[in-house]
C-alpha positions in Angstrom: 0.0 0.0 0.0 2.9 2.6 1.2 4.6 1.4 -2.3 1.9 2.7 -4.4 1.6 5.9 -2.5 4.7 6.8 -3.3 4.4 5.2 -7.0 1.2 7.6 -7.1 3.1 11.0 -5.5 6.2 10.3 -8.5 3.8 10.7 -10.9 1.9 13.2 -9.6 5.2 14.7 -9.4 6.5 14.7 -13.1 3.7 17.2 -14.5 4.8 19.8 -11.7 8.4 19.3 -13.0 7.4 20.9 -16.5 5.6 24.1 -14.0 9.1 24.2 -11.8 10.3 24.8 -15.5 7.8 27.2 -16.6 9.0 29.1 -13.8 12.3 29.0 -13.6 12.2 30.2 -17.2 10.2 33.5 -15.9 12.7 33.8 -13.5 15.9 34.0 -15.1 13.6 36.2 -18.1 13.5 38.8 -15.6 16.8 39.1 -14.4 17.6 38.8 -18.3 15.7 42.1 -19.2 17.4 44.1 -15.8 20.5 43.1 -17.2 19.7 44.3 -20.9 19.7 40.4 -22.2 16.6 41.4 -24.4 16.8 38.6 -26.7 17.5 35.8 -24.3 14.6 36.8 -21.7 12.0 37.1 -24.9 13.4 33.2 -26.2 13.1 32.0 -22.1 9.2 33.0 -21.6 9.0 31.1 -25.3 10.9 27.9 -23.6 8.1 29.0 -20.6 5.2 28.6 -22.8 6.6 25.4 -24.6 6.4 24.2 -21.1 3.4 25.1 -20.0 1.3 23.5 -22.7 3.0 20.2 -21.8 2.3 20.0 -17.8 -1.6 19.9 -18.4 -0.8 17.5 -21.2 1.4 15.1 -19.2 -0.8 15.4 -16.4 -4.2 14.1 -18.3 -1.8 11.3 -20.1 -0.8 10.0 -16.4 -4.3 10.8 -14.7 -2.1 12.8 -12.2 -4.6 16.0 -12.5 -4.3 17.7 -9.0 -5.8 21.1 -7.3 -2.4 21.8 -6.0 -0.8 21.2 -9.9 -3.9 23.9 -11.0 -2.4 26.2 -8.6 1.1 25.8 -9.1 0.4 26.6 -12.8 -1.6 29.9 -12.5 1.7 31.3 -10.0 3.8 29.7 -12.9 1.7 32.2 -15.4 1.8 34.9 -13.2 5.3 35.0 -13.1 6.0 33.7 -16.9 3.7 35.6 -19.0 2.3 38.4 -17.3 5.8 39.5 -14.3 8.4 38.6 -17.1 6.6 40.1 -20.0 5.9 43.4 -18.1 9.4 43.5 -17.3 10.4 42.8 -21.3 8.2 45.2 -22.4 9.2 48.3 -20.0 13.1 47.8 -20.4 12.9 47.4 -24.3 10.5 50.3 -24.9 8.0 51.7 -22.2 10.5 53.1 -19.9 12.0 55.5 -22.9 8.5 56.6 -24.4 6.5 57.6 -21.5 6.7 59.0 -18.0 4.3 56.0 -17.1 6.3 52.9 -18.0 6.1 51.1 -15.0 2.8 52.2 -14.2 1.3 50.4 -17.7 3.5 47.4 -17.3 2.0 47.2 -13.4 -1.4 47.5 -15.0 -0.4 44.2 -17.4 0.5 42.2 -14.5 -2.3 43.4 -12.5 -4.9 42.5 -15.3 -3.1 39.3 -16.0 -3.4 38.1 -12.2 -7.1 39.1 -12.1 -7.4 36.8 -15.1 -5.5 33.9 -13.9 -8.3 34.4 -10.5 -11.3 34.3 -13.1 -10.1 31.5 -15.0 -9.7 29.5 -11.7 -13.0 30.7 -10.0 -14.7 29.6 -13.2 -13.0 26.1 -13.1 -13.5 25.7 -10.2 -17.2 26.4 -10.3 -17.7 24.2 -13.4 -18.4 27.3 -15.5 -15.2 27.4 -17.9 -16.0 26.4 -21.4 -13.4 23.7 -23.9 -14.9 25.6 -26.8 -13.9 29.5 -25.9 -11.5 31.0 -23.0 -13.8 34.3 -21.7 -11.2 37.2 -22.2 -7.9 37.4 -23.9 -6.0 34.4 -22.9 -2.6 35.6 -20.6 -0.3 33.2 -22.7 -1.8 35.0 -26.0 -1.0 38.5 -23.8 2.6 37.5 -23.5 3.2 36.2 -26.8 2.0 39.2 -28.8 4.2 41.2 -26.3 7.3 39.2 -26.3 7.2 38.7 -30.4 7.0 42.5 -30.5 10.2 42.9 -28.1 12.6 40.5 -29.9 11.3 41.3 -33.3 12.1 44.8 -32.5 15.5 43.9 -30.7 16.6 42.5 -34.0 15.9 45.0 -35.9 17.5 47.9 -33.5 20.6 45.7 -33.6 20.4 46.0 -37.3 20.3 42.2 -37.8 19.4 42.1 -41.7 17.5 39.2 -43.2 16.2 38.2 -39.7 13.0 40.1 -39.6 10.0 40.3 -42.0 10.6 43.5 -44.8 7.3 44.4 -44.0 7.9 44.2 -40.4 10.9 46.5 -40.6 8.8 49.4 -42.0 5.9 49.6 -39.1 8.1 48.1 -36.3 9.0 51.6 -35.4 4.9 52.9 -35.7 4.4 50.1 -33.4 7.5 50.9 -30.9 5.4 54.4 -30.0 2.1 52.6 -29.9 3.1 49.9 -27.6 1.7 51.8 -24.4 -1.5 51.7 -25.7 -1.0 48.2 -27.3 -0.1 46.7 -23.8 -3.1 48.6 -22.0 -5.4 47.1 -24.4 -4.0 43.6 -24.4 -4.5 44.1 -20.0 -8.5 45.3 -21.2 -8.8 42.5 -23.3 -7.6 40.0 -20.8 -10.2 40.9 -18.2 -12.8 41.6 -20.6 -16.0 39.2 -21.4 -14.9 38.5 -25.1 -15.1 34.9 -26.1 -11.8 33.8 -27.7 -11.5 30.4 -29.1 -9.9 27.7 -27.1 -9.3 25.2 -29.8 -9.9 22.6 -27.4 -12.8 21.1 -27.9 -12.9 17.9 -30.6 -15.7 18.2 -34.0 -18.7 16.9 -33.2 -18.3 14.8 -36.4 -14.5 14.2 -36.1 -14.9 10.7 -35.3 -17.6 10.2 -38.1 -14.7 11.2 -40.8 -11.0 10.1 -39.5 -9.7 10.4 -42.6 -10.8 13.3 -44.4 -8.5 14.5 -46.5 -6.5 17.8 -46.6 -6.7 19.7 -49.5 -3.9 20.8 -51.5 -4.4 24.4 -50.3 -4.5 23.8 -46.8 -0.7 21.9 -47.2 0.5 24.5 -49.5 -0.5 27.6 -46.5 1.0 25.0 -43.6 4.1 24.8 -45.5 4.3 28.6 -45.9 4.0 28.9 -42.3 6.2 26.7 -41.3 8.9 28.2 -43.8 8.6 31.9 -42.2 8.0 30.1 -38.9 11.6 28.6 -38.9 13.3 32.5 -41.1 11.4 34.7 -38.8 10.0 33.1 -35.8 9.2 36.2 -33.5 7.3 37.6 -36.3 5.8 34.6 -37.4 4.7 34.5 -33.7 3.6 38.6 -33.5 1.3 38.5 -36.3 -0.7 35.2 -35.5 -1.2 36.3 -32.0 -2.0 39.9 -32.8 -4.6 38.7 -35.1 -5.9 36.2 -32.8 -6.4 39.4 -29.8 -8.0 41.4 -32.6 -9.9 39.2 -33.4 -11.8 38.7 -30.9 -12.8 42.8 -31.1 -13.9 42.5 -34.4 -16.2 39.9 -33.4 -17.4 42.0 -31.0 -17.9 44.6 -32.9 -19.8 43.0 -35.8 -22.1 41.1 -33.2 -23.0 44.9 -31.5 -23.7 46.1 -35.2 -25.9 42.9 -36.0 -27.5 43.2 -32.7 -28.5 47.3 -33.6 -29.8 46.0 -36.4 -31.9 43.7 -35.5 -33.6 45.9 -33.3 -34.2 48.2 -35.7 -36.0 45.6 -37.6 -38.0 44.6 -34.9 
């Protein structure tokens, strides 16, 4: 009986290994960006958020789910993707473009924390959803963030053929909008908009295991996965940033349909 106690507690163990990670990667990402190690703390809250999609994982595969792993992850995020982004963020640009740097990078991990909360009272409460995450998801935060800072970092470094042509022309219009960017990434994470979890399996996905891909959808995977590996950070910016707006369009358009059909009515 005492053998498979401990057999159990090793296994619950090994998914909290992958959220020791997590935050030993937001860690040493801090003390990167005070020490002006822009590039290596952007690349460690990556390594974070490899990480952190593989504790949950690990921990269904073994049937070690555990409250105490659920909390141990939320700290982990706190500290990964809202602490060590804030701190990114202000070093690489905030604290030269306005007098309230810290002040907006306090209000990201402040937002982020009260997300992390709502996220957990909702689980907790059976009221989360496997179809949508309600608000901007904190990982999804971080990466548009983080993508910005190293894409940026490259190109004030003057690191040719390492960041999108495109990129290079708005990265500076983006560099004096990234106050207001990171304000409304914090809104977005404590707001009520749906965003889509992409966890949830097709209703029909078992009726049709092997439907085929078309030619298209191989051709635009292989694309991605070509800039993906030439220009990861801004690979990483644009998918993200689309993904937060998003969300706001949607918004937007269901308001607009919503006036209108009053108006019918």
């Amino acid at each position: 009986m005492n053998l498979e106690k401990i057999k159990h507690a090793g296994i619950i163990t090994i998914p909290s290994l992958f959220t020791m990670g997590n935050i030993g990667c937001g860690f040493f990402s801090i003390m990167a960006s005070i020490n002006g190690h822009y590039s290596k703390a952007g690349w460690l809250i990556f390594i974070a958020m490899l990480l952190d999609t593989f504790d949950g994982r690990v921990a269904r595969m073994l049937n070690a789910e555990s409250s105490f792993g659920v909390e141990m992850d939320s700290l982990a995020d706190l500290i990964s993707f809202c602490t060590a982004p804030a701190f990114l963020i202000y070093y690489i640009a905030l604290q030269n473009i306005t007098v309230f740097g810290a002040q907006i990078a306090f209000i990201f991990v402040l937002f982020g924390a009260i997300r992390l909360a709502r996220f957990n009272a909702m689980a907790h409460a059976g009221k989360s959803s496997k179809q949508y995450f309600t608000g901007l998801p904190v990982p999804a935060a971080a990466a548009v963030l983080v993508s910005f800072a190293l894409s940026y970092n490259i190109f004030a470094l003057d690191a040719n053929g390492k960041v999108m042509p495109f990129m290079q022309t708005y990265l500076p219009y983006i560099y004096n909008l990234i106050a207001f960017i990171t304000i409304g990434l914090a809104l977005l994470m404590v707001s009520n908009i749906p965003y889509a979890a992409f966890k949830g399996k097709k209703e029909n996905s078992q009726d049709t295991p092997h439907k085929k891909i078309s030619v298209t959808k191989l051709a635009i995977i292989a694309i991605v996965i070509a800039f993906l590996f030439k220009y990861p950070q801004d690979v990483v910016f644009i998918v993200f940033g689309l993904y937060a707006l998003m969300g706001v369009i949607m918004m937007i358009f269901k308001a607009f349909k919503n006036i209108s059909v009053k108006k019918e009515e």
